[in-house]
FIDO-864997 format. One line per 4 residues: for each residue x, y, z of C-alpha. Coordinates in pm, whole numbers. Example, Ala and Ser with C-alpha at 12.3 -4.5 7.8 and 13.67 -1.06 7.14 Angstrom:
<rs>
1230 -450 780  1367 -106 714 $
</rs>
This chain:
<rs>
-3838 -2169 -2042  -3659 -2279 -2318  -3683 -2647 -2428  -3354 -2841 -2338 $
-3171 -2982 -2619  -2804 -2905 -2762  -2877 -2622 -2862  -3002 -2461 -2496 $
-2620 -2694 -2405  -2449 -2512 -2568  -2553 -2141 -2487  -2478 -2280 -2143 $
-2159 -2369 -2240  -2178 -2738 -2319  -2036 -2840 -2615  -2184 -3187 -2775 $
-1947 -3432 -2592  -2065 -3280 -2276  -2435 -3268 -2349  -2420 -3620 -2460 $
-2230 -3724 -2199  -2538 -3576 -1976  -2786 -3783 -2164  -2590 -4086 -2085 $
-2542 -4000 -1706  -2925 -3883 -1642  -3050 -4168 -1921  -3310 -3940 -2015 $
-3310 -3559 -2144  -3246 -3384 -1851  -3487 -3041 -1690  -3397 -2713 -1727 $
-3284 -2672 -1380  -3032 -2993 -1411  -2910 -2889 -1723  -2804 -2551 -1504 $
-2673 -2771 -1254  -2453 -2975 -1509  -2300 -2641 -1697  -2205 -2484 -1357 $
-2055 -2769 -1211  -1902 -2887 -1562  -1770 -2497 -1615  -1399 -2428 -1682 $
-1451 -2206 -1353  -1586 -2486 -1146  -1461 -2823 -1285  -1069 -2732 -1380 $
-1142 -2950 -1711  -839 -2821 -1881  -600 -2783 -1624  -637 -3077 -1383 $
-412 -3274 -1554  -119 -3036 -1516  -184 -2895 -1154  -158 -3309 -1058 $
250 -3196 -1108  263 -2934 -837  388 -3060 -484  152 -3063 -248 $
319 -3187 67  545 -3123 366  555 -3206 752  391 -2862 809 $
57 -2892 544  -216 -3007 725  -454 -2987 413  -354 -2900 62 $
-563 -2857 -254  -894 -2969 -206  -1055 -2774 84  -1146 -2406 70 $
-833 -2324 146  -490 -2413 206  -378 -2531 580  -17 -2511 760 $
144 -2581 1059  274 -2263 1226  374 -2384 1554  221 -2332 1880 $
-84 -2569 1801  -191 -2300 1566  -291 -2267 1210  -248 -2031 893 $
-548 -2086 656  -515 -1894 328  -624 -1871 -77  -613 -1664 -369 $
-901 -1642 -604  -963 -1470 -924  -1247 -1216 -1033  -1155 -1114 -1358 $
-1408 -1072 -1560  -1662 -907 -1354  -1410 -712 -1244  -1423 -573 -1602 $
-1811 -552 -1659  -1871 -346 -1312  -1536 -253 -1188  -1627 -175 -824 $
-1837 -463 -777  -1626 -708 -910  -1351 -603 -722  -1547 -601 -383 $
-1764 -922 -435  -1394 -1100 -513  -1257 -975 -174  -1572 -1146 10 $
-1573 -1457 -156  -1191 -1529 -58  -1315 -1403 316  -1507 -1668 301 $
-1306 -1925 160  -1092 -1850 447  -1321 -1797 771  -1557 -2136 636 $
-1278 -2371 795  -1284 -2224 1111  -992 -1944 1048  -1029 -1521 1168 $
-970 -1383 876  -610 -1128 935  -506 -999 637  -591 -977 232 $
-388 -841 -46  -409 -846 -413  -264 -877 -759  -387 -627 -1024 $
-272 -656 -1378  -434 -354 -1576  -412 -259 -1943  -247 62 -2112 $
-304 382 -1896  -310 591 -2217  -690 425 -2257  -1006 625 -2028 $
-1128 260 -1975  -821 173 -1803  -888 473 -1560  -1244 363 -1510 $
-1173 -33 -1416  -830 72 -1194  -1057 350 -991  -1379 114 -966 $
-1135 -201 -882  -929 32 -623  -1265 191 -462  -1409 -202 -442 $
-1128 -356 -261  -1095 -93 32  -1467 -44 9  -1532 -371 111 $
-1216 -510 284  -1216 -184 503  -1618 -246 602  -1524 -591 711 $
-1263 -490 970  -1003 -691 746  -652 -505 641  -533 -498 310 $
-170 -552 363  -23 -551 43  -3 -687 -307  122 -574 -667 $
-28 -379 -968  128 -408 -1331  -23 -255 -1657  80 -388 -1999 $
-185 -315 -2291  -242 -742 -2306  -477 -672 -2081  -688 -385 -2225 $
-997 -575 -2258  -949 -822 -1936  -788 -691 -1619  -698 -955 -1354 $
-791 -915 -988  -697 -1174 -756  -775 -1182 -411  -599 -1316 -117 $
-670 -1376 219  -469 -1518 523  -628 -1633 889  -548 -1814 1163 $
-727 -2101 1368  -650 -2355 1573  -526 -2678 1442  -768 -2860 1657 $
-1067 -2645 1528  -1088 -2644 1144  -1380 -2735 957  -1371 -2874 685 $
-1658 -2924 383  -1744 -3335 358  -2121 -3385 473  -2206 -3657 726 $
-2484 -3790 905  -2787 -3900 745  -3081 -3730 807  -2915 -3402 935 $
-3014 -3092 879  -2889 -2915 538  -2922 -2499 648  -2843 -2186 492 $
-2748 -1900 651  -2662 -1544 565  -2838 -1299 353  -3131 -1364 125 $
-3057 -1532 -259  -3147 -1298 -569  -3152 -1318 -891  -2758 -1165 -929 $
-2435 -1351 -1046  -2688 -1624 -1216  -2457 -1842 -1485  -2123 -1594 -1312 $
-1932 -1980 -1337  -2015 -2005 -1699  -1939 -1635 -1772  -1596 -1653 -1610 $
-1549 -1957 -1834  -1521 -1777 -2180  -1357 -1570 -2393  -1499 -1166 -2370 $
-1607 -1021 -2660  -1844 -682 -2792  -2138 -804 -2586  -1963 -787 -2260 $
-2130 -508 -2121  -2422 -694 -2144  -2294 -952 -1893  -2355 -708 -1614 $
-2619 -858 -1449  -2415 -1216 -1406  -2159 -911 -1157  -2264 -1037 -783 $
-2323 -755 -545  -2135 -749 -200  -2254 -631 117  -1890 -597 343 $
-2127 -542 682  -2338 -856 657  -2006 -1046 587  -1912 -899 886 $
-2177 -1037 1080  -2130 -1399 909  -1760 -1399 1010  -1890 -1354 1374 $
-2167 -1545 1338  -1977 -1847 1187  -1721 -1840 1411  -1904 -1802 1706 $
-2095 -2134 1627  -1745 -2290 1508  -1717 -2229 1971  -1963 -2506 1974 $
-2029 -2877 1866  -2291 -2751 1616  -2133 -2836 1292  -2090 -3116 1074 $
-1948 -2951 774  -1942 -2594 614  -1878 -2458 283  -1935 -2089 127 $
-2179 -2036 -140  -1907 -1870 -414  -1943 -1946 -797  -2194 -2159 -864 $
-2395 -2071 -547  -2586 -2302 -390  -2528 -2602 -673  -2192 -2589 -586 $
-2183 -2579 -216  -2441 -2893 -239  -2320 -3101 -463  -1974 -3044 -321 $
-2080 -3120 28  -2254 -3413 -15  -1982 -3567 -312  -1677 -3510 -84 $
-1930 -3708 212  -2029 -3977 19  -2396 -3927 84  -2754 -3781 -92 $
-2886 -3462 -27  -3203 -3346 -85  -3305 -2981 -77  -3677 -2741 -63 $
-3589 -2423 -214  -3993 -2278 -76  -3743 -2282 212  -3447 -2059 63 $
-3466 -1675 218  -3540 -1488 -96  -3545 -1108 -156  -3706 -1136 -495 $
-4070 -1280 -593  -4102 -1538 -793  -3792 -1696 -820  -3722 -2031 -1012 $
-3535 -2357 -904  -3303 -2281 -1150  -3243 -1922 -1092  -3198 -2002 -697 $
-2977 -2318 -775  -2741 -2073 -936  -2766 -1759 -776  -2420 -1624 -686 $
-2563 -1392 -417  -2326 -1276 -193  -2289 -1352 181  -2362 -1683 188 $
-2272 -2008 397  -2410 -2373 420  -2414 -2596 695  -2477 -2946 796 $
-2558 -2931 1171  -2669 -3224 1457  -2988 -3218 1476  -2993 -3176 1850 $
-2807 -2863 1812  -3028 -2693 1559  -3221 -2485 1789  -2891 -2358 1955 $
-2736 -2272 1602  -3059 -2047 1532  -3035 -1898 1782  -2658 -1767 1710 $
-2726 -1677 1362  -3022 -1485 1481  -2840 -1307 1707  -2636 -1177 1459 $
-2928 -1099 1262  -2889 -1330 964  -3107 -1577 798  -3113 -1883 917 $
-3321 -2149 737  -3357 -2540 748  -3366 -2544 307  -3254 -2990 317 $
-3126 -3303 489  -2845 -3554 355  -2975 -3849 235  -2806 -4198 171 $
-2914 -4207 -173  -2575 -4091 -343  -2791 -3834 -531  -2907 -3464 -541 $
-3276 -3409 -511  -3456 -3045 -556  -3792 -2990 -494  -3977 -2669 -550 $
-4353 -2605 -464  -4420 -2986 -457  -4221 -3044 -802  -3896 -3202 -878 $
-3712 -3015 -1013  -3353 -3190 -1021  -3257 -3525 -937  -2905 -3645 -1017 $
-2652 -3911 -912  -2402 -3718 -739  -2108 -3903 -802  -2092 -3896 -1235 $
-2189 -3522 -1155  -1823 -3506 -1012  -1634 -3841 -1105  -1724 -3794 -1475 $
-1666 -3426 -1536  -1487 -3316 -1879  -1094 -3387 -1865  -932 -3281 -2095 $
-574 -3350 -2213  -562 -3024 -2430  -301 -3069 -2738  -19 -2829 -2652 $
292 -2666 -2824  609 -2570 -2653  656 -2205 -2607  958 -2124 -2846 $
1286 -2056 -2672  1343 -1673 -2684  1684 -1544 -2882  1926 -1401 -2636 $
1929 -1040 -2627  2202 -889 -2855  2337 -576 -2807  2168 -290 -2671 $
2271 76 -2666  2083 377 -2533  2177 732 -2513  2034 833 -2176 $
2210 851 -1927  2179 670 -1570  2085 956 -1390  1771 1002 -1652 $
1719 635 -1729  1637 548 -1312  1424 947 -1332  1232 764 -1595 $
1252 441 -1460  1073 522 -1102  809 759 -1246  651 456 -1518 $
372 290 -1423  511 -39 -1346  737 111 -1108  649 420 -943 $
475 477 -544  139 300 -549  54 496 -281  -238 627 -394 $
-367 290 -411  -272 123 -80  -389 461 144  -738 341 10 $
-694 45 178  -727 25 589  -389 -138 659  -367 -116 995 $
-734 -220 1128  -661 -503 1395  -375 -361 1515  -154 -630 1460 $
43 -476 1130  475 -462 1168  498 -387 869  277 -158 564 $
242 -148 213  588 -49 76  818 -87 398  931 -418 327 $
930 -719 73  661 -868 224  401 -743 458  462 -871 792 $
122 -904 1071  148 -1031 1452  -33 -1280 1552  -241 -1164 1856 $
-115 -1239 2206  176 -1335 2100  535 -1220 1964  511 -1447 1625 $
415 -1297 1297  348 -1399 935  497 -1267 633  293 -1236 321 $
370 -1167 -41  214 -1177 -429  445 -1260 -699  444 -1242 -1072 $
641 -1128 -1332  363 -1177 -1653  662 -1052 -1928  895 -1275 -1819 $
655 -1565 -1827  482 -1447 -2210  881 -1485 -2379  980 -1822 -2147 $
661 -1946 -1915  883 -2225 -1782  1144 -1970 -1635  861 -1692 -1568 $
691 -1970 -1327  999 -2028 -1161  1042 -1653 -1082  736 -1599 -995 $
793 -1873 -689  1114 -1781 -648  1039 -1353 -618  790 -1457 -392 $
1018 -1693 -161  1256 -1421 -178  1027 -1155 -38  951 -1384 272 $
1274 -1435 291  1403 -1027 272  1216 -982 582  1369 -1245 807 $
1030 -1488 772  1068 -1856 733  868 -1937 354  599 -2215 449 $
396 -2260 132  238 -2108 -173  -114 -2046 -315  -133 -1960 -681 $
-381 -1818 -889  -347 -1897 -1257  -464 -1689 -1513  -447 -1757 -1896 $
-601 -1709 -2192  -794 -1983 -2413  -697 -2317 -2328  -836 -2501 -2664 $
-541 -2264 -2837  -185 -2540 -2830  -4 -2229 -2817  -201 -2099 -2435 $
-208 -2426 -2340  189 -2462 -2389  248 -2150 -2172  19 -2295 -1870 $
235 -2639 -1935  537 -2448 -1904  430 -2230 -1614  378 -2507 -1414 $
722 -2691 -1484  887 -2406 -1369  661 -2364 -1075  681 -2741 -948 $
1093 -2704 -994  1087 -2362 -785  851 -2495 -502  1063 -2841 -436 $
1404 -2686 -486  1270 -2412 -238  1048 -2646 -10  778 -2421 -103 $
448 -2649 -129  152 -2553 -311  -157 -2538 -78  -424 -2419 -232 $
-549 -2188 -538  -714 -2163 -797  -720 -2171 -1245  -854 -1857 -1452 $
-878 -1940 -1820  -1007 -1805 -2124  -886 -1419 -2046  -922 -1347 -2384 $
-1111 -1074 -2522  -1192 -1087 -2911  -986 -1369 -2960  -622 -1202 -2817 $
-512 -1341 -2501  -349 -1164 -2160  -21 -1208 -2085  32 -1589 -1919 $
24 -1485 -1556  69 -1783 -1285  37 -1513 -980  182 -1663 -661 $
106 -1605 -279  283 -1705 -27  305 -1728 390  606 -1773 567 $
677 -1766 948  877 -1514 1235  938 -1658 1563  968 -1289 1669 $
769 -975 1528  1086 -746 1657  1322 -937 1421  1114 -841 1087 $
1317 -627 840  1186 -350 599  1363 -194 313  1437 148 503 $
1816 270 546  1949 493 829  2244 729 784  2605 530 888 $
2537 213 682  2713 -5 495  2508 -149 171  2582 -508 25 $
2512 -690 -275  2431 -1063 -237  2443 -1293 -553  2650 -1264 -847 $
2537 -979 -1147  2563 -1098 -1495  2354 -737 -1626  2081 -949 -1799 $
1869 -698 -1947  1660 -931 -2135  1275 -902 -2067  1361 -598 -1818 $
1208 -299 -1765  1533 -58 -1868  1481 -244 -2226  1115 -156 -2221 $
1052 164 -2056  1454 314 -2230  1520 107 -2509  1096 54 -2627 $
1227 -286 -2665  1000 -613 -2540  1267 -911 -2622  1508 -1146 -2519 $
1503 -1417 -2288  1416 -1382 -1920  1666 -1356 -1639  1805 -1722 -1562 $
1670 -1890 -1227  1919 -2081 -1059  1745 -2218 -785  2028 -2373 -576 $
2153 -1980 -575  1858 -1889 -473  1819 -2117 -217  2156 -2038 -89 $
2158 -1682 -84  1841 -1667 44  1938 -1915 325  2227 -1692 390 $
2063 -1345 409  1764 -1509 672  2026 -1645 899  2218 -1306 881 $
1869 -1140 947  1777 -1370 1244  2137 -1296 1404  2074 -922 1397 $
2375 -856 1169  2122 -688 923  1921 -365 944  1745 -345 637 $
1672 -564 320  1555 -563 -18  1513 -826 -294  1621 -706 -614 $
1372 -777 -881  1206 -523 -1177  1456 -203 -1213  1734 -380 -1093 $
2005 -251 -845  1965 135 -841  1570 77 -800  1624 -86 -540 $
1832 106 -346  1619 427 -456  1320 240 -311  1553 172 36 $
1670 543 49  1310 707 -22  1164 493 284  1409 620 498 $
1439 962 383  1838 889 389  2128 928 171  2359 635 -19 $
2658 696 -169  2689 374 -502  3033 556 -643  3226 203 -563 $
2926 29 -828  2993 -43 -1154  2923 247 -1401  2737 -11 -1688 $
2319 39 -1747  2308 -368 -1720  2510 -322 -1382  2260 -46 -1280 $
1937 -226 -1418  1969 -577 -1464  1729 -817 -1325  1937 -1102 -1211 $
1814 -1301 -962  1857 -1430 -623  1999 -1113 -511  1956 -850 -250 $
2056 -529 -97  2141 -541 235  2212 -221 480  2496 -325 745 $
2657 -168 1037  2975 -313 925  3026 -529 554  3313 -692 696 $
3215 -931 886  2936 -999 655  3156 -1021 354  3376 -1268 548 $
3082 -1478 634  2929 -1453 245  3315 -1578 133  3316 -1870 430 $
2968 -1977 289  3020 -1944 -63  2785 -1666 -101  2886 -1389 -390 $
2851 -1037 -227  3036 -709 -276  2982 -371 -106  2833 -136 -318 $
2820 125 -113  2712 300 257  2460 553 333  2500 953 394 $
2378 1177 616  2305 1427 296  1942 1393 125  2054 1249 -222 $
2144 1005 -384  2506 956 -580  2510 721 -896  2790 489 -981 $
2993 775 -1220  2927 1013 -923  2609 1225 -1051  2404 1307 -705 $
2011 1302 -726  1858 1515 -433  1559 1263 -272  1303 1539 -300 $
1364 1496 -680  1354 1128 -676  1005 1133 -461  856 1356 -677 $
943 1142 -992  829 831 -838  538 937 -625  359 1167 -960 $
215 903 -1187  -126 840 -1007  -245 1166 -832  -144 1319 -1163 $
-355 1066 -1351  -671 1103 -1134  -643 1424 -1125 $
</rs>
């Protein structure tokens, strides 16, 4: 081993404050192994040194959160003395070193962020930001990152509901994957991570620890550059059938008394479900790695302190109950293994073959981790778009609009994916704003969505983080759901640059305005910084999940139209083309400033539309977001195979394409008596048109597009790109 000095601190990613800082904490020069303990734990990854500060401005409350940030996962209040559990993680940068891997291995861990407090896990989606399909390593990381999340989420018996997939050449060298899961437990059975009880037993359970995903906390914590490829072996590798067997193991013990407290071994492994443990308790903990299940010889402390093997759970158990809780895991035909017991020393103790090999005070570990108030600079205001002009003409610009990569069917991605395992999916990939699953045995359901919109957020990140909220609240809100709460994942590039550090600053203004204008809390989630790869950053992306509530699974809207329909447009159009996709995919323009977010409109239309939803007056919905108005309705006539007629629309491209928000498209029997009750409650909305019984669809200006011409443009991008 290496001799521990700066040097070795830094190459772990320590810089001198930190290492010296360590000194003065351990008041010696610490061991290898605690020097691996301290960079994990002290990691950008781990620690959220650069961004703690800021998330502090996030609201975290309502009557219906029963645990916010701090636990493995988010907790609300869905009624019936049951719980929704749910978290979205990132796994970016393995993601870009072994595609399929990455991918799969981030699907598991957020399984298990989930299923650790108790929670069946019922649904995961994803958002997938890729770089320039032109490139052949773009093809490789979107197949490997496709193949990994249905290879493993289909395994597990999980379904991949839904989720979102942008490309933009920012992220060429550093994809983002994040992972989501939703489950549901009862609110009187959720575990939650705090040790107690000194003396009890400290066991692992799960598969054996190897040597991969060793320093994965540290990698994940800087920039990329030409060695990347080397950083394969720090890529953890998944096993979707023994997680299967830990999710029934787990929650079959979670039946008994057996547990004290529970936590998942993710990044950092088995330093981080320790020290975590026994910090939130209050207590020691000491720990025998001869006892850790290994499936490789001659393993160090070190290397099985920071192991990010995959399928792995710790557990504090009574001692009385021991024998019981072997037996379960047994059954399932996992390792189980007494490895510790908590202490009331307040410190972290590792032993190895009769050695110490770590011993540190658990509370500086924790209390007196790096913050840092990064020096930031204000994103300048972006110039109002001036006057564009384009040539094409609608019935071409929406042809070429449908068919880019941004916008066309992502079919070919989401029939990867099991959707439907469980049996409890209303609604699929691409039938309505948000995905919509039952809960079991009963007629409730949940509606989930992912949210971003990364170019709006590069030219004004305040305003791009309140879209991103507010698209997501919207999406709930399209389908008749009630929105509950919000998990973010936040990924950005190098936070010691003012200028990154100024977008993450403003992406969380606009994110704390959206979520208490909206009554949206923020439950859980989780920072990704330094998504950089030879010093250029990814587009500032603050992704955002979100869960909202149906009292009944029957009332759940999708964005399908039937022949003898009426179709409405709620919230008033200005045409702002800025940041849009018309002036990027027509005009090859990327400029001007983001559509405005008025968040009392979008509270009030959105109020408006769920109350017309929940009275039955509506029979299909869509929020209008990237592409505009005659997107969205070509989305709403291709999933029901049916007509519209828009000659009553305005005949303008900013009319046509505009992405101003808080609006959607609703599909009436009769706009009437909705127009009537939009003018009574202040609402803007105009008809725009009604369906037809022929298969096309008719353009403000009157051109008609047959649907089998429409399909064909939107549905060719990927099979022709794989082929």
């Amino acid at each position: 081993m290496k001799p521990v000095d700066e040097k070795l601190a830094k190459s772990f990613g320590l810089n001198a404050g930190e290492y010296a800082k360590v000194l003065e904490i351990m008041g010696r020069v610490p061991s290898f192994t605690e020097l691996g303990i301290f960079s994990v734990m002290w990691s950008e990854h781990c620690s959220y040194k650069s961004s703690r500060v800021w998330l502090k401005e996030l609201p975290t409350k309502a009557p219906w959160v029963i645990h916010g940030p701090g636990e493995n996962a988010g907790v609300i209040d869905i009624g019936e003395g049951m719980a929704a559990i749910f978290k979205m993680e990132s796994h970016n940068h393995p993601s870009f070193i072994e595609p399929y891997q990455g991918a799969a291995t981030g699907v598991g861990g957020i399984l298990r962020d989930v299923f650790t407090m108790g929670a069946r896990p019922i649904a995961n989606l994803n958002a997938l930001r890729f770089g320039d399909p032109k490139l052949p390593v773009t093809k490789r990381v979107v197949d490997g990152v496709v193949r990994g999340i249905g290879g493993y989420g289909n395994c597990v018996g999980v379904p991949t509901v839904g989720g979102e997939v942008n490309f933009h050449p920012a992220y060429n060298g550093n994809p983002l994957v994040n992972a989501m899961t939703v489950g549901i437990a009862a609110q009187d059975k959720i575990f939650l991570s705090a040790a107690a009880g000194i003396g009890n037993p400290v066991v692992y359970v799960g598969s054996k620890t190897g040597r991969d995903g060793i320093h994965g906390a540290t990698m994940a914590s800087t920039e990329f550059d030409a060695s990347s490829e080397e950083k394969r072996p720090t890529v953890q590798v998944g096993d979707p059938f023994t997680e299967k067997l830990l999710i029934e193991a787990c929650l079959e013990l979670m039946q008994t008394d057996a547990i004290v407290a529970i936590q998942d071994m993710g990044a950092a492994g088995l330093t981080s479900s320790s020290v975590e443990m026994a910090g939130k308790g209050g207590v020691g903990i000491e720990l025998t790695l001869d006892n850790v299940p290994q499936r490789e010889t001659g393993m160090s402390a070190y290397e099985m302190m920071l192991s990010e093997s995959q399928e792995r759970m710790l557990l504090v158990l009574k001692p009385e109950r021991s024998e019981m809780a072997r037996k379960i895991i047994e059954k399932w035909d996992l390792d189980y293994a007494i490895i510790g017991h908590i202490t009331d020393t307040g410190r972290i103790v590792i032993t190895h073959k009769g050695v110490v090999e770590a011993d540190i005070p658990l509370a500086p570990l924790s209390d007196e981790a790096p913050l840092y108030r990064r020096p930031y600079v204000e994103a300048p205001k972006p110039e109002p778009l001036g006057p564009i002009s384009s040539d094409m003409s609608l019935e071409a610009a929406l042809l070429k609009l449908i068919a880019c990569p941004d916008l066309c069917s992502r079919r070919w991605i989401f029939d990867q994916y099991d959707s439907t395992v469980g049996g409890q999916t209303v609604k699929r990939p691409a039938e309505s704003d948000a995905a919509i699953v039952r809960l079991e045995g009963t007629n409730r359901a949940l509606a989930i969505t992912t949210d971003c919109t990364p170019r709006y957020c590069v030219a004004d990140p305040e305003q791009g983080g309140a879209q991103a909220v507010a698209e997501a609240w919207r999406n709930i809100t399209a389908t008749g759901a009630k929105p509950l709460a919000v998990t973010d994942n936040m990924n950005f590039g190098n936070p010691e640059k003012p200028e990154i550090m100024g977008q993450f600053a403003g992406a969380i203004k606009g994110m704390a305005a959206a979520c208490i204008a909206l009554d949206f809390p923020v439950v859980s989630g989780n920072v990704s910084l330094y998504n950089e790869t030879e010093g250029k950053g990814i587009l500032p992306t603050p992704a955002i999940g979100a869960v909202g509530v149906l009292e009944d699974a029957a009332l759940a809207r999708g964005i399908a139209i039937a022949p003898g329909q009426d179709l409405v447009l709620i919230g008033a159009t200005y045409g702002e083309l800025g940041c849009s996709l018309y002036l990027r995919e027509i005009c090859g323009l990327e400029t001007g400033a983001p559509p405005l977010v008025d968040l009392a409109a979008e509270r009030a239309n959105g109020d408006f539309v769920r109350e017309q939803i929940l009275q039955g007056n509506v029979a299909a919905c869509h929020d209008l977001s990237d592409g505009g108005l005659l997107v969205a309705v070509t989305e709403m006539a291709l999933a029901g195979n049916t007509g519209a007629d828009l000659t009553q629309a305005d005949t303008t491209p900013a009319f046509g394409f505009g992405e101003d928000q808080a609006r959607y498209v609703l599909a009436v029997e009769d706009a009437e008596p909705l127009l009537t009750a939009a003018f009574a409650a202040g609402i803007p909305a105009q008809k725009i048109g009604h369906t037809t019984i022929d298969e096309c669809l008719t353009l403000p200006g009157g051109v008609a597009i047959s649907l089998s011409v429409l399909r064909e443009a939107n549905e060719g991008f990927f099979p022709a790109w794989f082929a």
